[in-house]
N, C-alpha and C positions, 0 to 999 in steps of 0.2 A: 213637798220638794221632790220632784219627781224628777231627776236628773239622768236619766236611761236612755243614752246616747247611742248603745249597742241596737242596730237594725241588722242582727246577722239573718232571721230569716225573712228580709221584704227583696232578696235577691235568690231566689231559688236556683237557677240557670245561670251558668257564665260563659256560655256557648251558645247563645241566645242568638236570634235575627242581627239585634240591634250589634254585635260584636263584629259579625263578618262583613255589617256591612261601613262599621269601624275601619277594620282592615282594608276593603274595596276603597273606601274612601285616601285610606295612603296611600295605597296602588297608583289611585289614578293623582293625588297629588305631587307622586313622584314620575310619573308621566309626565304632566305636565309639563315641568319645570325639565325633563328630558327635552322633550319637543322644542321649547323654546330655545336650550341650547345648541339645538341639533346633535343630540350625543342620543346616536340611533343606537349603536352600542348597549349603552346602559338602557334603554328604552325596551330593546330585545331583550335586557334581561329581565327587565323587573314583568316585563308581558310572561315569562315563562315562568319568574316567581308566583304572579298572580295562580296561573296555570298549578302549578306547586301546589300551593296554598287553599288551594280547591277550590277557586272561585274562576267563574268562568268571566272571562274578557268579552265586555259587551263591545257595541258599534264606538262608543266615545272611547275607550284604551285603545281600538286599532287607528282610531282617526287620530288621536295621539302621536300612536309608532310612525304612522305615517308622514303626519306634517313634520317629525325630527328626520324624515327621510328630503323632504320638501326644503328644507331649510339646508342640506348639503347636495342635495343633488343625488342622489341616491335612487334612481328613476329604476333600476329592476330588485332594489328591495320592496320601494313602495307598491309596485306592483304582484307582489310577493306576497305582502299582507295583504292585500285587496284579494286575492285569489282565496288564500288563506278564511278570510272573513267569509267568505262566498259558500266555502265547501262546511261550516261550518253552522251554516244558516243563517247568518247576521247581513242583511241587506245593507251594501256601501249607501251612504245619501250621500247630497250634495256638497257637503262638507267633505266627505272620503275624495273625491274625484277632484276638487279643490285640489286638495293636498298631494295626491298624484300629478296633476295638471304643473304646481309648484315645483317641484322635484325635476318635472321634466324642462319645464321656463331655468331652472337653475343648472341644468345641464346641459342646457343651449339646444334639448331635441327637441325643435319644433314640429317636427313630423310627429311624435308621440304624444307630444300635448297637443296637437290637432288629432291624433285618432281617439284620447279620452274625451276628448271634449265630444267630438260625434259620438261615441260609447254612453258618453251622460246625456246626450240629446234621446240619443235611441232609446233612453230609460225614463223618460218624460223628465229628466232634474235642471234642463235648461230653460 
């Protein structure tokens, strides 16, 4: 009857890979669901929570921030983060410039979503 349920030492580490990237994983689940609302707002925070938290925001959290900027219209924040991501070293793809491109169709600047759109041609994403 060996009933020795207690595995206290098969967890050595609780700060482990598998934890941070637990947390990255909420990060970006509450991005998300940011994005989709368009609550750029709370999208800015939880990017500088992430930041906080010690976890560096890959290309998918700012393509996030972004398209919650795309969905109000928000055409010099999205362009904001896309700089941001640049200086940063994270290469926008075609998804980022989407999302910019949106922002701007949402703010009626067509001029600006004609010059990303040439900006993503000039970077082979068209």
């Amino acid at each position: 009857s060996s009933s020795s349920s207690s595995s206290s030492s098969s967890s050595p580490s609780l700060s482990s890979p598998s934890s941070s990237s637990l947390l990255q994983s909420h990060f970006m689940d509450q991005l998300k669901t940011y994005a989709k609302q368009g609550n750029v707002g709370a999208a800015d925070k939880c990017l500088s929570a992430m930041v906080a938290a010690g976890l560096t925001p890959c290309e998918r959290a700012y393509n996030k921030v972004i398209a919650a900027c795309g969905r109000t219209g928000a055409v010099k924040r999205a362009e904001i983060y896309l700089e941001e991501m640049r200086t940063k070293g994270i290469v926008p793809t075609t998804k980022t410039y989407t999302a910019v491109i949106h922002s701007c169709a949402k703010a009626g600047d067509v001029q600006a979503a004609e010059a990303w759109a040439i900006k993503m041609d000039s970077e082979g994403l068209l």
